[in-house]
N, CA and C atoms as a LAMMPS dump frame, in Angstrom:
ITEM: TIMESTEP
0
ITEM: NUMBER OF ATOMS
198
ITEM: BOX BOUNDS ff ff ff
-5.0000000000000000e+02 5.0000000000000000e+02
-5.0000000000000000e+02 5.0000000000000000e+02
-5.0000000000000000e+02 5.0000000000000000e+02
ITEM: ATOMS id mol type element x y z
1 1 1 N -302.318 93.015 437.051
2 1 2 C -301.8 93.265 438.378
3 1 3 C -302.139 92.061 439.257
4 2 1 N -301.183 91.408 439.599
5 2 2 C -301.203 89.985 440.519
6 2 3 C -301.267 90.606 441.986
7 3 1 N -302.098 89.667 443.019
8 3 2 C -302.231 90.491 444.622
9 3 3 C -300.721 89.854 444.702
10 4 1 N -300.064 89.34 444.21
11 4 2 C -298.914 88.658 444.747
12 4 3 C -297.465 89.903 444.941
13 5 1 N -297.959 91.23 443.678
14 5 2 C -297.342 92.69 443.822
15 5 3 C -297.31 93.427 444.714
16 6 1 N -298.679 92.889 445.629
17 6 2 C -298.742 94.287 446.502
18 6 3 C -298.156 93.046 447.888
19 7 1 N -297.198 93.892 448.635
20 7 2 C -297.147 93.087 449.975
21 7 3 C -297.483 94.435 451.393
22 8 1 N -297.636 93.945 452.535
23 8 2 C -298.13 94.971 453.42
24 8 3 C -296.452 95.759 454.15
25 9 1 N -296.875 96.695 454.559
26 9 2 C -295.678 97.316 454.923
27 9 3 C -294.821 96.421 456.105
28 10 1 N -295.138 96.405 456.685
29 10 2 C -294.178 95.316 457.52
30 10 3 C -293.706 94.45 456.24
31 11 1 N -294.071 93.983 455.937
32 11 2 C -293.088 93.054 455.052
33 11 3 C -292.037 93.925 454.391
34 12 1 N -292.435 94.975 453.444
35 12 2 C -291.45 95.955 452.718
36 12 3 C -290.789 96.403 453.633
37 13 1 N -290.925 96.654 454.988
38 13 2 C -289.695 96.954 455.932
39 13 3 C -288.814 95.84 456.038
40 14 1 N -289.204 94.322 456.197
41 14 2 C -288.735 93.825 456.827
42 14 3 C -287.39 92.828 455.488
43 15 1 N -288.174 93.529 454.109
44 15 2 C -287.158 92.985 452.739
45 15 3 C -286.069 93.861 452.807
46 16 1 N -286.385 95.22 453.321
47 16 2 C -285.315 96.6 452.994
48 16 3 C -284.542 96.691 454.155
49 17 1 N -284.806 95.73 455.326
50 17 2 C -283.899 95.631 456.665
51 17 3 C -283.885 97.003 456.846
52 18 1 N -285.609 97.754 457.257
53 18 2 C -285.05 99.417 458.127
54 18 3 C -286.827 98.784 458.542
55 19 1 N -287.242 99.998 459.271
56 19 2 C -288.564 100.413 460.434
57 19 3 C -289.916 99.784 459.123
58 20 1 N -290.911 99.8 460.185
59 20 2 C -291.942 99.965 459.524
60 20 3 C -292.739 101.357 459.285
61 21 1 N -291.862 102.072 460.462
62 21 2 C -292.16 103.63 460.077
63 21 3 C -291.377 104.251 459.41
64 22 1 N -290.134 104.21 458.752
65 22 2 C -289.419 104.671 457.707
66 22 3 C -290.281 103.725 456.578
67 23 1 N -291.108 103.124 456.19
68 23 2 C -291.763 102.303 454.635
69 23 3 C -293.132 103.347 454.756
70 24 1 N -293.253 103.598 456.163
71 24 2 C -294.841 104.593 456.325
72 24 3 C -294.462 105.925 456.063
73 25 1 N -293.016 106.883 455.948
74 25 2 C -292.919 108.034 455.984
75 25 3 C -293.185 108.021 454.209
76 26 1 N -292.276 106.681 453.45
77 26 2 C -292.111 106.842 452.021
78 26 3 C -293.456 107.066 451.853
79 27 1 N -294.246 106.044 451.662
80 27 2 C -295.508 105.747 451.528
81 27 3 C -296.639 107.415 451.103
82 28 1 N -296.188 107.921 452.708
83 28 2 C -296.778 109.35 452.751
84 28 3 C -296.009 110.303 452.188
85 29 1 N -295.006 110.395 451.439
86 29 2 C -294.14 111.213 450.622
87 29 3 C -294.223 110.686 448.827
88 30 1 N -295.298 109.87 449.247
89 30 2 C -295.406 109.345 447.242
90 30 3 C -294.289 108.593 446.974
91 31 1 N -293.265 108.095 447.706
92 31 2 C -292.092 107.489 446.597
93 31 3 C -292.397 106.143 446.862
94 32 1 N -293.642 105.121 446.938
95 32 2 C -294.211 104.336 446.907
96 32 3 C -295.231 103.747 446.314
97 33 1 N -295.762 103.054 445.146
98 33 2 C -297.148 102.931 445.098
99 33 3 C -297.817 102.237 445.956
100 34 1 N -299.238 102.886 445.932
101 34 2 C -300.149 102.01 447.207
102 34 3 C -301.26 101.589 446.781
103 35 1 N -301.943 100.931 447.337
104 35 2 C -303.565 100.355 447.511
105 35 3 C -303.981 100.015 448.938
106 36 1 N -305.343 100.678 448.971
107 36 2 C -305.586 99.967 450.573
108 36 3 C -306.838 99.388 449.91
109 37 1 N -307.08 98.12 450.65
110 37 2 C -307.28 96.808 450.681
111 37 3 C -307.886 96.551 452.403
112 38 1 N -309.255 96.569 452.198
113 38 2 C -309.48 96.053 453.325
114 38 3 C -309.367 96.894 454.85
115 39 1 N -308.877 98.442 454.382
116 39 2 C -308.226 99.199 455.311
117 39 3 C -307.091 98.575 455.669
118 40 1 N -306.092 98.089 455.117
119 40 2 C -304.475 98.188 454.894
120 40 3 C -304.397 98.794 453.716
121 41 1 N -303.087 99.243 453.804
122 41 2 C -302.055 100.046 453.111
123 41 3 C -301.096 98.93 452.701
124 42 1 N -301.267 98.515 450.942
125 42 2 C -300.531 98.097 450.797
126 42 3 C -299.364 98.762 449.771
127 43 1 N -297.957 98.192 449.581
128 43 2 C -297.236 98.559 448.491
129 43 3 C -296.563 97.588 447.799
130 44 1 N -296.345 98.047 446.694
131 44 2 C -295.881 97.393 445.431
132 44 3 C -294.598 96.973 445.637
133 45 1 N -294.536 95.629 445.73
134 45 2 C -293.036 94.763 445.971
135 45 3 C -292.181 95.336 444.69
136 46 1 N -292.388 95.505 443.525
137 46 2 C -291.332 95.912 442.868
138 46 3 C -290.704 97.686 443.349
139 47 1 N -291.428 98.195 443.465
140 47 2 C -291.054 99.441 444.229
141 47 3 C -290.434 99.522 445.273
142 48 1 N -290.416 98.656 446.308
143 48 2 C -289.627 98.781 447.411
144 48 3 C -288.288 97.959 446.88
145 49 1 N -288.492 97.277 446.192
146 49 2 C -287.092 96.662 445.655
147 49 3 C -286.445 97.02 444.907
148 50 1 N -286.788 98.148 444.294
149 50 2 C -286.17 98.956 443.755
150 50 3 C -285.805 100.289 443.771
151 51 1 N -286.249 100.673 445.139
152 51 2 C -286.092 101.899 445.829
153 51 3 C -284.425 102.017 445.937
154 52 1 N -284.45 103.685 445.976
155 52 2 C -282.737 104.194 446.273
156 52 3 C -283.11 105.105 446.87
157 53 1 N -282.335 105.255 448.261
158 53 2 C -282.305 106.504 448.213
159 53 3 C -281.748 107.985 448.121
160 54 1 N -282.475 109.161 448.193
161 54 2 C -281.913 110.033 447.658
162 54 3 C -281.373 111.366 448.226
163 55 1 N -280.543 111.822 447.822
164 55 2 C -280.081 112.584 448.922
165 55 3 C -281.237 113.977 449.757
166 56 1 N -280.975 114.277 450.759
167 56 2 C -281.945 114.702 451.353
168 56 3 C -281.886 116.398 450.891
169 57 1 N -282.902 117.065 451.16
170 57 2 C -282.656 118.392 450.768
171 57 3 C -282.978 119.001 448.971
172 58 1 N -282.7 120.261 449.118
173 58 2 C -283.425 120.609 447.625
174 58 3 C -281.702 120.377 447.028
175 59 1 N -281.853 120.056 445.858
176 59 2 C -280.745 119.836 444.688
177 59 3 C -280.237 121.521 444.305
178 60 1 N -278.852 120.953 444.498
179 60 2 C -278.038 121.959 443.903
180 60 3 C -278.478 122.703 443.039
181 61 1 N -278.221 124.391 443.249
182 61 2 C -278.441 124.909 441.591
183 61 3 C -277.806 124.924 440.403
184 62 1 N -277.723 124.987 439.492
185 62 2 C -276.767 125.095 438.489
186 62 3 C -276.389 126.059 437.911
187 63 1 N -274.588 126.697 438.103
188 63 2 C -274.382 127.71 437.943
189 63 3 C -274.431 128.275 436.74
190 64 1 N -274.512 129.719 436.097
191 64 2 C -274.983 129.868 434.637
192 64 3 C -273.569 130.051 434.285
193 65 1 N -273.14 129.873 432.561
194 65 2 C -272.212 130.193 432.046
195 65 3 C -271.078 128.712 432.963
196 66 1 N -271.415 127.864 433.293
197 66 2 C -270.953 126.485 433.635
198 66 3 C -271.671 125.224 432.737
């Protein structure tokens, strides 16, 4: 693990062009890995670059006999 993986949230906001509080909601919802460092919160540059996102809400059920 290179420190060169982890970058601080302002930066992962500022690669994904949205808030630094939309990278802090992921963060606190797990769809991020983290390390704090120093008392920062950092996350894993490949994770934010490879983030999608997903639709909001619980997933469809699936009907039986379909």
């Amino acid at each position: 693990m290179s420190p060169d993986d982890w970058i601080s949230q302002a930066e992962a906001a500022r690669l994904r062009r949205t808030s630094r509080q939309a990278i802090a909601r992921l963060v606190k919802r797990g769809r991020l890995r983290t390390v704090v460092l120093a008392g920062r919160t950092l996350v894993h540059r490949a994770d934010v670059m490879e983030f999608s996102k997903q639709r909001a809400g619980r997933p469809p059920k699936s009907r039986k006999g379909e």
